[in-house]
C-alpha positions in Angstrom: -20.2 -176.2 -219.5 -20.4 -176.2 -215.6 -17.8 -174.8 -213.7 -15.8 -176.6 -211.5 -16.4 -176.0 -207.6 -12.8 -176.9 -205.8 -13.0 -178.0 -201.9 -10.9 -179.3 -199.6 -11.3 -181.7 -196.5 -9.3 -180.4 -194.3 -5.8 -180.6 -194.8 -7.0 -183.8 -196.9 -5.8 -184.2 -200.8 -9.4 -185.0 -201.7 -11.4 -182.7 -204.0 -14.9 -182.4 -205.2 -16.2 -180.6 -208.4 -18.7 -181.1 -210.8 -18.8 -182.0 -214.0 -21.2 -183.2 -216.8 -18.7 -185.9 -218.0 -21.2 -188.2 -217.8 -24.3 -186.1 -219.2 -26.3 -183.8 -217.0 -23.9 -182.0 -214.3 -23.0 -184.4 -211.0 -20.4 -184.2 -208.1 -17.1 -186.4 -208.5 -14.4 -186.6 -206.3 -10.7 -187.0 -207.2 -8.4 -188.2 -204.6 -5.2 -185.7 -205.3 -2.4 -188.3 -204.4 -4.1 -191.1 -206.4 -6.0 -189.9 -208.9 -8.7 -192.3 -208.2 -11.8 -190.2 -209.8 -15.2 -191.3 -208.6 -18.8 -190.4 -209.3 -20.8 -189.4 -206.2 -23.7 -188.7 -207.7 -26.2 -190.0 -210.2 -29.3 -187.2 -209.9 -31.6 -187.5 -212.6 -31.7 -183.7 -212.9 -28.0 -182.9 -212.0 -26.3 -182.0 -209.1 -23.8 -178.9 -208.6 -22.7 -176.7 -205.8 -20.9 -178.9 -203.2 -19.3 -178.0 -200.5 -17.8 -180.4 -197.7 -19.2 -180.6 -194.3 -16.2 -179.9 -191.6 -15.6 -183.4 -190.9 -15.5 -184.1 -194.3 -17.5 -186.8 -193.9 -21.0 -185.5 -196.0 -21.5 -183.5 -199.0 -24.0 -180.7 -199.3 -25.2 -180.2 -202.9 -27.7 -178.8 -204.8 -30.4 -180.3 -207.4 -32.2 -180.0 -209.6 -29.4 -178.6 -211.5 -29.2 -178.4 -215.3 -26.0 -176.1 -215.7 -24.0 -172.8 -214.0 -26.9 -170.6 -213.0 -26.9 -167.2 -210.9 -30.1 -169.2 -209.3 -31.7 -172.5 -209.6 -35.7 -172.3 -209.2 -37.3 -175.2 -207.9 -33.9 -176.6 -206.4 -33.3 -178.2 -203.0 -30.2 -179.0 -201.2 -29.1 -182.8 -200.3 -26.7 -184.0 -197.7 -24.8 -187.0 -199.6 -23.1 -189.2 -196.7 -19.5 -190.6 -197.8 -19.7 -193.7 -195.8 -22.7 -195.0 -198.2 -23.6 -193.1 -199.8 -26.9 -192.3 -199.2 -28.7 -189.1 -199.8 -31.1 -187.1 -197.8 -33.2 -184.1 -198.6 -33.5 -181.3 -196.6 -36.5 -179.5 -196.3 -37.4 -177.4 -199.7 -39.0 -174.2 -200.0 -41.5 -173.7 -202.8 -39.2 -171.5 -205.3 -35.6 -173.1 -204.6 -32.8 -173.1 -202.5 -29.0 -173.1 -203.4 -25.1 -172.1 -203.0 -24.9 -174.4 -199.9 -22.4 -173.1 -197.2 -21.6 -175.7 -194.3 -21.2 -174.1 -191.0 -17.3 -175.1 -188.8 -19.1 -176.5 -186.1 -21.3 -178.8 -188.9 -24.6 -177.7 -187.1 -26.1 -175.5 -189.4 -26.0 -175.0 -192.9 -26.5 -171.2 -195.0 -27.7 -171.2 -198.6 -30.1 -168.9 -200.9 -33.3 -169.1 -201.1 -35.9 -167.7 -203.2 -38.7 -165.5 -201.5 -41.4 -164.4 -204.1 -38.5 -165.0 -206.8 -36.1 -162.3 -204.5 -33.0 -163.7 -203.6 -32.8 -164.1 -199.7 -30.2 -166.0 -197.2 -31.6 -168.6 -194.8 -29.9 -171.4 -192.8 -30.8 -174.5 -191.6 -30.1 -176.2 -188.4 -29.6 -180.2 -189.0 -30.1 -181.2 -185.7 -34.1 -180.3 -185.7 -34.5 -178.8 -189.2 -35.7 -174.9 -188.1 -34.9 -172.6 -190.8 -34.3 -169.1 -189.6 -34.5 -166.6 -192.9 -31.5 -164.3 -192.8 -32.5 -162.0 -195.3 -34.4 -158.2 -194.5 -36.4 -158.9 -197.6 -34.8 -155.2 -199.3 -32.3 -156.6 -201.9 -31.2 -159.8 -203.2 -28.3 -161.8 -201.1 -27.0 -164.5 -202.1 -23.4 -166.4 -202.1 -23.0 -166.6 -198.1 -19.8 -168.1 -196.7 -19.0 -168.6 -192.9 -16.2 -166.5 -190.7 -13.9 -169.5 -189.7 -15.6 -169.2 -186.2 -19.0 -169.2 -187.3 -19.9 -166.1 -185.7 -20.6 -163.8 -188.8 -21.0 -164.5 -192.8 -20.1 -162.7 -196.0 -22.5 -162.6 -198.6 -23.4 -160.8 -201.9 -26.0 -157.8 -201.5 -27.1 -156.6 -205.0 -28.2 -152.8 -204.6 -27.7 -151.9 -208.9 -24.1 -153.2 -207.9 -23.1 -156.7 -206.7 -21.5 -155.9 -202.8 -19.9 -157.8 -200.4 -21.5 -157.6 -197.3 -21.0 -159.1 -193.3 -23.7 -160.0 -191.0 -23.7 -162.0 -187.8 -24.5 -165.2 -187.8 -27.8 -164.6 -186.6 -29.0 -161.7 -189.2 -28.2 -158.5 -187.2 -25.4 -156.3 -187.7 -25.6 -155.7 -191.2 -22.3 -154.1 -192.7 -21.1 -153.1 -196.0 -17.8 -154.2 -196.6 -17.0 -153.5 -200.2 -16.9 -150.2 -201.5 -16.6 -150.6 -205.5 -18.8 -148.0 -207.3 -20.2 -149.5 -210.6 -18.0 -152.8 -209.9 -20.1 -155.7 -209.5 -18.3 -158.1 -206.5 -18.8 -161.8 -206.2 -18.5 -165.6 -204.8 -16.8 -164.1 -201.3 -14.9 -166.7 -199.4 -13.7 -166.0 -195.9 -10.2 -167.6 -194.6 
């Protein structure tokens, strides 16, 4: 069973979660007011982890996706665009990339990726495609979400322990922010 991922357009009463109601795992979107519940995607090896982009008007996602996994090898992410729905790649590394997180501004776009099967952050800017790698290469990170600025993001550092960590927005500036012992911390989200 897939969990499902909640988001929000802003202020908006639409939602997008996925579900494998219709075999594999895909994105659907319910309109909260209606209840008009729609398929948004038909990938023929599922799709999972979307998150809006701040307009609201495209869907990041990523696929190949076969279930709830703490990491998808040989996934990519895909903008969906609302309007008609068509669906655009991004460009893939060559061990997979996943958990998606759409910068405020809707320039850039922060997700996992796996470095020689390690666990490393990396974004992606969507006006010219560079992809700057986030990551020191020490630990696995994974599970980044934005500052509502953009400036810095949370992610998870796993040192034994799962951790939430900050960093700029750029890589520098590294800071442990959870201090939990032997408790394992996860999926930060900032507000």
């Amino acid at each position: 069973m897939v969990i499902p991922t909640p988001t929000t357009i802003g202020g908006g009463k639409d939602l997008v979660f996925v579900s494998e109601r219709s075999g594999k795992p895909q994105i659907w979107q319910v309109n909260m007011d209606r209840g008009d519940l729609t398929q948004l995607t038909d990938m023929n090896d599922g799709a999972c982890q979307p998150d809006w982009s701040p307009e609201g008007d495209r869907i990041v996602f990523t696929s190949p996706c076969t279930g709830h996994r703490l990491q998808y090898p040989k996934s990519s992410l895909h903008i969906l665009f609302l309007e008609n729905g068509d669906i655009q790649p991004l460009p893939a590394s060559l061990e997979g990339d996943f958990d998606p997180a759409w910068s405020p501004d809707g320039e850039e776009i922060v997700y996992t990726t796996l470095l020689e099967n390690q666990r490393q952050l990396a974004k992606i800017e969507l006006e010219n495609f560079g992809i700057t790698i986030l990551s020191d290469g020490t630990t696995h990170d994974f599970h980044p979400a934005w500052s509502s600025d953009g400036s810095k993001l949370v992610f998870i550092r796993s040192r034994g322990y799962d951790q939430v960590w900050t960093m700029n927005a750029d890589g520098s500036d590294l800071d442990q922010f959870s201090y939990s012992g032997s408790i394992s911390n996860s999926n930060p989200v900032w507000y």
